[in-house]
Biotite code that builds the C-alpha atoms (Angstrom):
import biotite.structure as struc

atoms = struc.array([
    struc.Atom([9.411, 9.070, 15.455], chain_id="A", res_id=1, res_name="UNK", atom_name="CA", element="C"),
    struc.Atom([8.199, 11.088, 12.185], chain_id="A", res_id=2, res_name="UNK", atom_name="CA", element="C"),
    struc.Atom([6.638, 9.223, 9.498], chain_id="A", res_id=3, res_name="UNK", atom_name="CA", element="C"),
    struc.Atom([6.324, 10.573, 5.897], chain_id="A", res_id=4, res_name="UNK", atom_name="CA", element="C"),
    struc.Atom([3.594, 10.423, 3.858], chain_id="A", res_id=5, res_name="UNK", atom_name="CA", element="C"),
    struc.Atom([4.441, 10.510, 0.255], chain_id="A", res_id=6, res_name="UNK", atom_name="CA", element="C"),
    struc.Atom([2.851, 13.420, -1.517], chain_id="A", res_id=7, res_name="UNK", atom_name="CA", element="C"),
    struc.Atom([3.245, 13.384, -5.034], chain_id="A", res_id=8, res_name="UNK", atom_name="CA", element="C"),
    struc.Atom([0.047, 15.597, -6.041], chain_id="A", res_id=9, res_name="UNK", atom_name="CA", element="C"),
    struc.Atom([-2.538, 13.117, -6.830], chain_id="A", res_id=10, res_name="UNK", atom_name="CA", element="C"),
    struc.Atom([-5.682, 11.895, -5.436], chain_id="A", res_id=11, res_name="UNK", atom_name="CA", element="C"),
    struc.Atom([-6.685, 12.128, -2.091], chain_id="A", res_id=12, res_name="UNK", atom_name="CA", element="C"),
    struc.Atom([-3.451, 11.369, 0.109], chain_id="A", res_id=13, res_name="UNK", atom_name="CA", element="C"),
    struc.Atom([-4.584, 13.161, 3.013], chain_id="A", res_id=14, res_name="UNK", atom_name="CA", element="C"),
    struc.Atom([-7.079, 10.237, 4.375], chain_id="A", res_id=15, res_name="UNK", atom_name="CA", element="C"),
    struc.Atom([-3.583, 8.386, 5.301], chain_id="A", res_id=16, res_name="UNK", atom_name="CA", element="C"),
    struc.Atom([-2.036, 11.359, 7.220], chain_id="A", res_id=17, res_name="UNK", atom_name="CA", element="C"),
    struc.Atom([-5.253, 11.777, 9.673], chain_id="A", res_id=18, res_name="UNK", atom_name="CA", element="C"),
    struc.Atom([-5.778, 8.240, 10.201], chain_id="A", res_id=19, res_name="UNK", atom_name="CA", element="C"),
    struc.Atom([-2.378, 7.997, 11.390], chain_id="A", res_id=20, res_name="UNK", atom_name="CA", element="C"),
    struc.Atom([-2.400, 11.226, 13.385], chain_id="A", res_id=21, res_name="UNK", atom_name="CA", element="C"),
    struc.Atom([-5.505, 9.990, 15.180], chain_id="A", res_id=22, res_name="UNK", atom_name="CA", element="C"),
    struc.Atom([-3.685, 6.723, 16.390], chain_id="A", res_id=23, res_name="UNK", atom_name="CA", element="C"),
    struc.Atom([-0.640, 9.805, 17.691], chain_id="A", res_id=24, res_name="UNK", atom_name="CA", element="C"),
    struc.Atom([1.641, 9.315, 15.289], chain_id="A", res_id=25, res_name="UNK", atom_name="CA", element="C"),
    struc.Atom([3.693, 12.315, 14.438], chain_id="A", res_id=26, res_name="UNK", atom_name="CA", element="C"),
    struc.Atom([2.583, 11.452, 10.556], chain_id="A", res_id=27, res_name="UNK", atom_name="CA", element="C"),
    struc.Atom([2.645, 14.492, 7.911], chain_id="A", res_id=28, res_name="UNK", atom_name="CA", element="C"),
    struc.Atom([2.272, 14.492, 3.884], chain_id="A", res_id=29, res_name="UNK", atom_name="CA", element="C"),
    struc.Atom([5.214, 15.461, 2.368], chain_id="A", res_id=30, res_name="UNK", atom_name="CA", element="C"),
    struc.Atom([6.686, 16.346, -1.424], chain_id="A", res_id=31, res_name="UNK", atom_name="CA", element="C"),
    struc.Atom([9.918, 17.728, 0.226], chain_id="A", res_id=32, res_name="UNK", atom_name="CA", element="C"),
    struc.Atom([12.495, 14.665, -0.968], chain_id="A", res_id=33, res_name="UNK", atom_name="CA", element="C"),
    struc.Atom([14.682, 15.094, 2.346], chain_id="A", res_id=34, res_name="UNK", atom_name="CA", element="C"),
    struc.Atom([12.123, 15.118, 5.004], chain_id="A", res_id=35, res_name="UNK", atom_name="CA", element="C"),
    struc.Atom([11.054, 11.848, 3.034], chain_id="A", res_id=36, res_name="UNK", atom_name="CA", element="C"),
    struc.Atom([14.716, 10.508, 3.554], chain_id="A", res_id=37, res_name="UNK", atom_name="CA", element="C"),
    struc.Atom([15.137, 11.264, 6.728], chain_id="A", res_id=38, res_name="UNK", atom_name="CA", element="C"),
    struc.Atom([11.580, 9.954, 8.274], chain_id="A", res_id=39, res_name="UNK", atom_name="CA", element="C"),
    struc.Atom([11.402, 6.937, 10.340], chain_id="A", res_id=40, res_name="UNK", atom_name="CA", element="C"),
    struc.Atom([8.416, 5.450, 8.621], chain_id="A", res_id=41, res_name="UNK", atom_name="CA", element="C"),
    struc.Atom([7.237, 6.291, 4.743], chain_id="A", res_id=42, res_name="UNK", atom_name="CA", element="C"),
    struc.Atom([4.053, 5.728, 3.460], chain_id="A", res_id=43, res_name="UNK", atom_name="CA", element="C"),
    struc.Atom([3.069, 5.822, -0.216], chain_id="A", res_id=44, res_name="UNK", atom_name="CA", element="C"),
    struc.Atom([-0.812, 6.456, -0.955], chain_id="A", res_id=45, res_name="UNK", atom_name="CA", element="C"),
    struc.Atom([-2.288, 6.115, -4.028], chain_id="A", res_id=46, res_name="UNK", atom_name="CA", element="C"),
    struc.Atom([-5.666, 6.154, -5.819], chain_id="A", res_id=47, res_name="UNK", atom_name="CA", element="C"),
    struc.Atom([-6.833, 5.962, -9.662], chain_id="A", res_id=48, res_name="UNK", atom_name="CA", element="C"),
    struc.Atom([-4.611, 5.033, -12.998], chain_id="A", res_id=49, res_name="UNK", atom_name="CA", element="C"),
    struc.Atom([-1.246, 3.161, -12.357], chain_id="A", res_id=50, res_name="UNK", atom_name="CA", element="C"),
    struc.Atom([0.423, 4.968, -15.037], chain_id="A", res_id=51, res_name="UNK", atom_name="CA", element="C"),
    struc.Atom([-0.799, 8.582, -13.918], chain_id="A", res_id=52, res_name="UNK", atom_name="CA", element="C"),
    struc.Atom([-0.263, 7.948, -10.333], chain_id="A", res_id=53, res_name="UNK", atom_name="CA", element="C"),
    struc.Atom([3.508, 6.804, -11.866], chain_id="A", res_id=54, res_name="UNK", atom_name="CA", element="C"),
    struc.Atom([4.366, 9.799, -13.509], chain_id="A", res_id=55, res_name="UNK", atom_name="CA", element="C"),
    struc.Atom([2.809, 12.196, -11.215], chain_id="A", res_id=56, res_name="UNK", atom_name="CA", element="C"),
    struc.Atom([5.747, 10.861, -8.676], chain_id="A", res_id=57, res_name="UNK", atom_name="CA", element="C"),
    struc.Atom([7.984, 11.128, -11.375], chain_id="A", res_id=58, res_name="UNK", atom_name="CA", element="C"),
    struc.Atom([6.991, 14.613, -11.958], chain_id="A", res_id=59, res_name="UNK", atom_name="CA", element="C"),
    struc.Atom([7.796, 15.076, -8.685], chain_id="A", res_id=60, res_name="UNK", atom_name="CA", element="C"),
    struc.Atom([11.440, 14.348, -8.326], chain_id="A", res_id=61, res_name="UNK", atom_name="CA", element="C"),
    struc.Atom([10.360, 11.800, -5.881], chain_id="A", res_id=62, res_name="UNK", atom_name="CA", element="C"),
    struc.Atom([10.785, 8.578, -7.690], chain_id="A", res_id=63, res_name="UNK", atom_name="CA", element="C"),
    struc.Atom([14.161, 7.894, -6.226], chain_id="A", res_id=64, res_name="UNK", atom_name="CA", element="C"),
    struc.Atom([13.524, 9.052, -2.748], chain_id="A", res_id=65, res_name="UNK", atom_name="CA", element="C"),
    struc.Atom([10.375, 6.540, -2.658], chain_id="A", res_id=66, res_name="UNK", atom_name="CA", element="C"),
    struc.Atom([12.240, 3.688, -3.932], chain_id="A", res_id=67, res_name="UNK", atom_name="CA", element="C"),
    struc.Atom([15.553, 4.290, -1.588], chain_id="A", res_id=68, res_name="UNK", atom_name="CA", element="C"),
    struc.Atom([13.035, 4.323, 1.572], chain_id="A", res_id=69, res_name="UNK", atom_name="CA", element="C"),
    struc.Atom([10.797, 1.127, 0.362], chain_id="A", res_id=70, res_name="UNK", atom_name="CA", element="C"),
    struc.Atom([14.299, -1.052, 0.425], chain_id="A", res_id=71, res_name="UNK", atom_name="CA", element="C"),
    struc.Atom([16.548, 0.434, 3.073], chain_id="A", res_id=72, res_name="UNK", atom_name="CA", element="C"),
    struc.Atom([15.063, -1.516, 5.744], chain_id="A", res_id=73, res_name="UNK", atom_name="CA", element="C"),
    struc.Atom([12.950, 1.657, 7.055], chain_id="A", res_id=74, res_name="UNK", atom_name="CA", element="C"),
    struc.Atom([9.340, 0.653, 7.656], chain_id="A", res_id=75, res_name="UNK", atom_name="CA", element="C"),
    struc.Atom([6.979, 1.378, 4.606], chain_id="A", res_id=76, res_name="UNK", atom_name="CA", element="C"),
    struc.Atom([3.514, 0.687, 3.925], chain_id="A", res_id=77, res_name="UNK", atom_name="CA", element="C"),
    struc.Atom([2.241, 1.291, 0.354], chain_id="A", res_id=78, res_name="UNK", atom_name="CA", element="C"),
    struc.Atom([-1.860, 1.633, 0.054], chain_id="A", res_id=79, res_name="UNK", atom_name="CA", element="C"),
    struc.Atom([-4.378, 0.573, -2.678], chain_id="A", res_id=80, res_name="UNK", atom_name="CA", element="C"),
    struc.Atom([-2.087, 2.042, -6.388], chain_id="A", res_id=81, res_name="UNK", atom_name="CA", element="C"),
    struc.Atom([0.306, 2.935, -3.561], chain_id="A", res_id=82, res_name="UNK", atom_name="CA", element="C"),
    struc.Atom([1.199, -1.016, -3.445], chain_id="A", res_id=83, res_name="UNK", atom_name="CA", element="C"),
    struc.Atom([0.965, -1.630, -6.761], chain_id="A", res_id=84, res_name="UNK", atom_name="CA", element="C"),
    struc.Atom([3.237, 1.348, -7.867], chain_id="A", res_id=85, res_name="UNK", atom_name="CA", element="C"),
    struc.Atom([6.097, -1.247, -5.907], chain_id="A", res_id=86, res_name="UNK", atom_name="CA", element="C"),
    struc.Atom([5.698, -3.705, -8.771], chain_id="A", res_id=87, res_name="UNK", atom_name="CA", element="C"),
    struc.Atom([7.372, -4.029, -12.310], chain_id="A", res_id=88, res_name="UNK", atom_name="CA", element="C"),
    struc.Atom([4.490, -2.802, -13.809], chain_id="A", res_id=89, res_name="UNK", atom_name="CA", element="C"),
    struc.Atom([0.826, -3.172, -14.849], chain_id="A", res_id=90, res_name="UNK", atom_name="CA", element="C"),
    struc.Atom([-1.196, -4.315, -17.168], chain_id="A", res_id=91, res_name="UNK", atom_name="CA", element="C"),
    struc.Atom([-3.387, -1.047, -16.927], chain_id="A", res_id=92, res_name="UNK", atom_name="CA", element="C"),
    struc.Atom([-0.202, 1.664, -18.339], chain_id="A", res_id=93, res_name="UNK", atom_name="CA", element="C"),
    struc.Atom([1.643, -1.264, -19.992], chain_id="A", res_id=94, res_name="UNK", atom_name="CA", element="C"),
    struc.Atom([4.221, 1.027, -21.141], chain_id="A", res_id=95, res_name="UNK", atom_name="CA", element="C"),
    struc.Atom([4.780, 2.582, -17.683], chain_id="A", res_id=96, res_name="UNK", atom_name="CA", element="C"),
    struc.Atom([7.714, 1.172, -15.373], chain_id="A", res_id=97, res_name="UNK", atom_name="CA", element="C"),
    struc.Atom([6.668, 0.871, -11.586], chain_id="A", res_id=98, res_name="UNK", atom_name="CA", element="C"),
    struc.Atom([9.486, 1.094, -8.987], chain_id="A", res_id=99, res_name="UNK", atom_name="CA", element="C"),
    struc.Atom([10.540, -2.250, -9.630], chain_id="A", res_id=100, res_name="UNK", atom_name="CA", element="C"),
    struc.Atom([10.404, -2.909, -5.540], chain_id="A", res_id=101, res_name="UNK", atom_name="CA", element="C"),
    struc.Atom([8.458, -6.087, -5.655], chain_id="A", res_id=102, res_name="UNK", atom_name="CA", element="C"),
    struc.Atom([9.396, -8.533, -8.389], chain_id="A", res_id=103, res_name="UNK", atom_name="CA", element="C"),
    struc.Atom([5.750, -9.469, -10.115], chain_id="A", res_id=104, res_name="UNK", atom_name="CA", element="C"),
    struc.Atom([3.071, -7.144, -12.144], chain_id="A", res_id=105, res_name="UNK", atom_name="CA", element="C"),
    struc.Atom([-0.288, -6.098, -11.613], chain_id="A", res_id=106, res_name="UNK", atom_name="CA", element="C"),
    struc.Atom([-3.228, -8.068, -13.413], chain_id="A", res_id=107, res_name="UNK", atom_name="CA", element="C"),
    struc.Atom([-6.650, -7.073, -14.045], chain_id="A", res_id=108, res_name="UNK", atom_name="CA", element="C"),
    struc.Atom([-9.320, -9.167, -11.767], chain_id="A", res_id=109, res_name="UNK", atom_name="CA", element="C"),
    struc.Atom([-11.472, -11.254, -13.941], chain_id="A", res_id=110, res_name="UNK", atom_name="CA", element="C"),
    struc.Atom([-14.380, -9.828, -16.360], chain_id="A", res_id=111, res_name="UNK", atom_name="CA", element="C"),
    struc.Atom([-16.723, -12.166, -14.632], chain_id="A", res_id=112, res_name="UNK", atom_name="CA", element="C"),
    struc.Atom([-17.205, -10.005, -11.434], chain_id="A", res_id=113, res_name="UNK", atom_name="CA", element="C"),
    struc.Atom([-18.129, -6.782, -11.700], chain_id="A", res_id=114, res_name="UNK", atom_name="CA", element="C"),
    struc.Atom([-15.147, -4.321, -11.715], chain_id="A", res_id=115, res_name="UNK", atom_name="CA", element="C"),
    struc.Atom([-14.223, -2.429, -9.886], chain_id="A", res_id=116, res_name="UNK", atom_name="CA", element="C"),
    struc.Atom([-14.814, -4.114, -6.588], chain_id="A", res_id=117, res_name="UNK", atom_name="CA", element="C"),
    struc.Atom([-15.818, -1.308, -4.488], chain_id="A", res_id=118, res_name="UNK", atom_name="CA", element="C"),
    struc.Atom([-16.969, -2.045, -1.199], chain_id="A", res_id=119, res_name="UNK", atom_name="CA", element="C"),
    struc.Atom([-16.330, -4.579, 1.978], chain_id="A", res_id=120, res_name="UNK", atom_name="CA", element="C"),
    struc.Atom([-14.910, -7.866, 1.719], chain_id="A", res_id=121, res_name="UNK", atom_name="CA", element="C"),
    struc.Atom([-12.877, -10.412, 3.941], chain_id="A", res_id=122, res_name="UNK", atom_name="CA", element="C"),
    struc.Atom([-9.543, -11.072, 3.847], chain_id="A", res_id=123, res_name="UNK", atom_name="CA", element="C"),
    struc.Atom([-7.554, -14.812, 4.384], chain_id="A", res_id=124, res_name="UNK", atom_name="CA", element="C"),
    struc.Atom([-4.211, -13.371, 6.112], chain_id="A", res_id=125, res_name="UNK", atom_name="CA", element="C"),
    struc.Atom([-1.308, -15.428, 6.788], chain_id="A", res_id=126, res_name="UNK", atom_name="CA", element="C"),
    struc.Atom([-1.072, -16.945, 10.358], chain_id="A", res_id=127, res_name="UNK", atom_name="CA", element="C"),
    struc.Atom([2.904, -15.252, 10.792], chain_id="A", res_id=128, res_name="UNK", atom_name="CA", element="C"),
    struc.Atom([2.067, -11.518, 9.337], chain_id="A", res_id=129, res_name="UNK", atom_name="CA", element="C"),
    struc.Atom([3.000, -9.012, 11.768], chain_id="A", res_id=130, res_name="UNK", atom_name="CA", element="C"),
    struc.Atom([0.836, -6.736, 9.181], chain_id="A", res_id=131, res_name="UNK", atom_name="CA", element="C"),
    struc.Atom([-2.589, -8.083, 10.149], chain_id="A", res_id=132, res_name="UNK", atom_name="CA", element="C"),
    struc.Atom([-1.163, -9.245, 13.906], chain_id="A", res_id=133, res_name="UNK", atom_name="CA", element="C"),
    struc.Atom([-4.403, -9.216, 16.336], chain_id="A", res_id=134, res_name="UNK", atom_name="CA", element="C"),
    struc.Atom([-6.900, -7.996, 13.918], chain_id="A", res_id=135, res_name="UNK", atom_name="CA", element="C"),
    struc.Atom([-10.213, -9.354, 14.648], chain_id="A", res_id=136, res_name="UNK", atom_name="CA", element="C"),
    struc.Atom([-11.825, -11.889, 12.772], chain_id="A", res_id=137, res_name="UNK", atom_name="CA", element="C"),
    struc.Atom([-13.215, -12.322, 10.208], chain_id="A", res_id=138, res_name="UNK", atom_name="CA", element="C"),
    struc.Atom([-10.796, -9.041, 8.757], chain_id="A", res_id=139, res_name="UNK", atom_name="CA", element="C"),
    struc.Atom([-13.281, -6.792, 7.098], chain_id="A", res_id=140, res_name="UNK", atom_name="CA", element="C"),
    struc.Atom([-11.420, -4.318, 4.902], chain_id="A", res_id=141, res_name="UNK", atom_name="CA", element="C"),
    struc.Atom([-12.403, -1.747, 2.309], chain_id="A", res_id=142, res_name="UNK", atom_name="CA", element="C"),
    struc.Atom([-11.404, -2.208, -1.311], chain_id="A", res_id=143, res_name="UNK", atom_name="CA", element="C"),
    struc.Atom([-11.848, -0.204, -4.746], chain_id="A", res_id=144, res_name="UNK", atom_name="CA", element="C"),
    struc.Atom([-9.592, -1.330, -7.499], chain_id="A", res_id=145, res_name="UNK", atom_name="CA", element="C"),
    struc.Atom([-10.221, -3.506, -10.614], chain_id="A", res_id=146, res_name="UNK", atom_name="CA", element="C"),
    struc.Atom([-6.567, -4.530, -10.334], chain_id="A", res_id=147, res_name="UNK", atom_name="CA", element="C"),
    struc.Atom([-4.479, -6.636, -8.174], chain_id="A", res_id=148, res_name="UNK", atom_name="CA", element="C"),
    struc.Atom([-0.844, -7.714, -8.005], chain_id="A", res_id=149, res_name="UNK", atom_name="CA", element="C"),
    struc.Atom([0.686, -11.180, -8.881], chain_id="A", res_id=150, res_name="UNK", atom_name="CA", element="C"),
    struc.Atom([3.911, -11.427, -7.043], chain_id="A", res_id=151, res_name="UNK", atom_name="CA", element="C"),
    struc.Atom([6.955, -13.594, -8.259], chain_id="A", res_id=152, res_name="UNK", atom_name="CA", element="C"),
    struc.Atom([7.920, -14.878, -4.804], chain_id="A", res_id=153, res_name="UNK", atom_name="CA", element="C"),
    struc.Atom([4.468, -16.111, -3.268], chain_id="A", res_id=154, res_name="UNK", atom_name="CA", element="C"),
    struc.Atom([6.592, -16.236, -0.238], chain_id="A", res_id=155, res_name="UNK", atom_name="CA", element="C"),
    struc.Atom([5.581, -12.188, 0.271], chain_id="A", res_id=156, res_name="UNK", atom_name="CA", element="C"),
    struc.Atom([1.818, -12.477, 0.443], chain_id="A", res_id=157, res_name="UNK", atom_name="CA", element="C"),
    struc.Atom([0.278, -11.086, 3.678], chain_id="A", res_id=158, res_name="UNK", atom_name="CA", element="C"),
    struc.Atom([-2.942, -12.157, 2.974], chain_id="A", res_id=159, res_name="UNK", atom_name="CA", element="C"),
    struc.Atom([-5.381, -12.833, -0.088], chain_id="A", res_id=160, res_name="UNK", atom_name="CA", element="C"),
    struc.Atom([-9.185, -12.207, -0.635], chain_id="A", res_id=161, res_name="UNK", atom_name="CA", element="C"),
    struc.Atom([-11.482, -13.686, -3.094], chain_id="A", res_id=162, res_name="UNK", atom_name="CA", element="C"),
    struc.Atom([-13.177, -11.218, -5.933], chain_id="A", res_id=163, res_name="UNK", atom_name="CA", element="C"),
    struc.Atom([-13.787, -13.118, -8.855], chain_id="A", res_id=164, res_name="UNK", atom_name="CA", element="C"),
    struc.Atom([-10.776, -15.438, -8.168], chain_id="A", res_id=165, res_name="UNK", atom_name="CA", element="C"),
    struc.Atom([-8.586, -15.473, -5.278], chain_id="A", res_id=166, res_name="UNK", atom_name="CA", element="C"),
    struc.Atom([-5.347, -12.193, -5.801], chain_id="A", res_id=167, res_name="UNK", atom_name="CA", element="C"),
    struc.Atom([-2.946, -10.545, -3.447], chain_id="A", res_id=168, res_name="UNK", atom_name="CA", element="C"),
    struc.Atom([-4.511, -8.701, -1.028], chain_id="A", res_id=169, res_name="UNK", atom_name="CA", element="C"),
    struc.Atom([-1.512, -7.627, 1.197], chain_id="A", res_id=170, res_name="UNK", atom_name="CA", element="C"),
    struc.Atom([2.353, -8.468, 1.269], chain_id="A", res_id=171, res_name="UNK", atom_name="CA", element="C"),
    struc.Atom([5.084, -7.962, 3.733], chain_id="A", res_id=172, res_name="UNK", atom_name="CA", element="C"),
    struc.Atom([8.835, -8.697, 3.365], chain_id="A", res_id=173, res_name="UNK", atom_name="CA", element="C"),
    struc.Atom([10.436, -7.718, 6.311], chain_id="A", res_id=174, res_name="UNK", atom_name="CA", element="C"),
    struc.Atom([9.985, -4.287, 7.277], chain_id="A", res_id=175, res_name="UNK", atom_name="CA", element="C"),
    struc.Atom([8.285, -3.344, 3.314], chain_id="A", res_id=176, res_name="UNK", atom_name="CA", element="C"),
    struc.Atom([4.336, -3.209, 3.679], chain_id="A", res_id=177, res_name="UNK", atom_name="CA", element="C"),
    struc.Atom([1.229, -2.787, 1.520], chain_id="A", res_id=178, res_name="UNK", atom_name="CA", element="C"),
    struc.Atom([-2.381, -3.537, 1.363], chain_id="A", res_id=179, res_name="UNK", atom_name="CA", element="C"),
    struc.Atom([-4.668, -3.496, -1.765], chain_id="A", res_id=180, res_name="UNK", atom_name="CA", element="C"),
    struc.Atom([-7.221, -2.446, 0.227], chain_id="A", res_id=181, res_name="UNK", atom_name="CA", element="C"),
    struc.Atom([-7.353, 0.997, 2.238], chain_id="A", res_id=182, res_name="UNK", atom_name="CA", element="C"),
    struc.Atom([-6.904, 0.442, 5.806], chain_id="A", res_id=183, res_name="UNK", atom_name="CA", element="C"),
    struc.Atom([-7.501, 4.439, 6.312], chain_id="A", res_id=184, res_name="UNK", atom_name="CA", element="C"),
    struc.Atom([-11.221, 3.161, 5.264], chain_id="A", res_id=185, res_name="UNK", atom_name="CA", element="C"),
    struc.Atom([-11.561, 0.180, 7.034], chain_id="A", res_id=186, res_name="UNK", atom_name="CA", element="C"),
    struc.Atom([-12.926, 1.087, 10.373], chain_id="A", res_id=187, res_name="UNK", atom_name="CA", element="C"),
    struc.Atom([-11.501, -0.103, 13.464], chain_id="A", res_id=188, res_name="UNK", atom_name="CA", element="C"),
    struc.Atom([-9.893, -2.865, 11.424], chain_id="A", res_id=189, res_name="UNK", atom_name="CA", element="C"),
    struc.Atom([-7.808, -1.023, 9.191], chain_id="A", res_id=190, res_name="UNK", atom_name="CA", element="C"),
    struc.Atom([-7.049, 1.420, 12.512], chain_id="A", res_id=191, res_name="UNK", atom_name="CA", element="C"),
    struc.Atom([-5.466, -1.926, 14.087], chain_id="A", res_id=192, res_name="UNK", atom_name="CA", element="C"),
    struc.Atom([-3.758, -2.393, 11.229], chain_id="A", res_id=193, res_name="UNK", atom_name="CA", element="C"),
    struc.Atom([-2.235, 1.211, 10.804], chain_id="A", res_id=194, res_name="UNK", atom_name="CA", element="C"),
    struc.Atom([-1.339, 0.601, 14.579], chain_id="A", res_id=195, res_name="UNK", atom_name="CA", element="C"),
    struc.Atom([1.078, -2.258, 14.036], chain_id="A", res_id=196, res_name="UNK", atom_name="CA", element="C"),
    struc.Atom([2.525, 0.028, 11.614], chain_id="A", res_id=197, res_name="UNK", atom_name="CA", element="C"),
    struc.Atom([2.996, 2.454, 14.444], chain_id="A", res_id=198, res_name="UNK", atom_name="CA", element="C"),
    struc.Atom([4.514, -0.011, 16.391], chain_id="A", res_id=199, res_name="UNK", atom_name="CA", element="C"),
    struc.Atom([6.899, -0.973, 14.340], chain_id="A", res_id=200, res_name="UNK", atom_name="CA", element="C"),
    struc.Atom([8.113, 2.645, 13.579], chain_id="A", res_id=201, res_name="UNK", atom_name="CA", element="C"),
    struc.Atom([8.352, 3.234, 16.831], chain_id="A", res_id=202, res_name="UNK", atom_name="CA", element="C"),
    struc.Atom([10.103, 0.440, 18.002], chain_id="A", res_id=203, res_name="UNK", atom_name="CA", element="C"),
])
């Protein structure tokens, strides 16, 4: 069971690869398009601008690769920009496309908190989520973004947290994945989390 993670030359996208190595999985970053297509498992990483983080995977001839794997029923997990990259767009680059994965678009949280939210906060999962399945409670999980999506179909929400009002904090459609908040930073939390990923590739 190999699992891909997408390396598209931006940020720090190794963090993903060694907490997923540490739980055993045979997990290595990537920019090679066919070792992307033919892993088990994908993951797409991503920190910073929505638009850069965009083209840099266009850049890298990878666009298509990343898309193909998100909807052919493989199991993929998107982190932080990583998940938002699987929207329409945002309203951070508002004249860059994302992958058009998830229908919905990525707002900026409200000027009233300060932005961005860096730090720990709690997350209200979803009682059926095979995402967050066994975490302990209360879920403690890592976040730094000042943007969060707003799906079309509420129906693919994981889990939400409250930052100034209450966004998107993960989603899950079948076998499709992705937090806002970095699990590879979370602590034994996020570990749990990364290992129900596991599972699932495996299985």
């Amino acid at each position: 069971m190999r699992i891909a993670v997408v390396d598209y030359g931006i940020g720090n996208l190794r963090s993903a690869e060694k907490a997923l190595q540490h739980l055993g999985a045979d997990a290595n970053l990537t920019s090679n398009a066919a070792q992307i297509a033919s892993a088990d498992a994908v993951v797409l990483p991503g920190v910073g601008n929505f638009g850069a983080c965009m083209r840099a995977l266009r850049a890298s001839e990878l666009e298509s690769v990343t898309r193909t794997a998100a909807t052919d029923g493989r199991p993929f997990l998107g982190i932080c920009v990583g998940m938002q990259m699987l929207f329409d767009g945002s309203d951070e680059s508002p004249d860059v496309q994302g992958l058009g994965v998830v229908a919905g678009r990525i707002s900026r949280l409200p000027g009233r908190v300060r932005l961005p939210q860096m730090g720990w906060n709690t997350l209200e999962p979803r009682s059926d989520t095979r995402l967050l399945a066994g975490l302990p409670t209360p879920v403690w999980c890592y976040f730094v973004h000042s943007y969060a999506p707003e799906p079309t179909d509420p129906s693919v929400i994981a889990a939400w947290c409250d930052y100034g009002t209450r966004f998107t904090a993960a989603i899950e459609r079948g076998s499709l994945w992705a937090t806002q908040f970095h699990p590879e930073k979370s602590g034994a939390v996020g570990l749990a989390l990364l290992a129900n990923f596991v599972h699932v590739a495996a299985a």
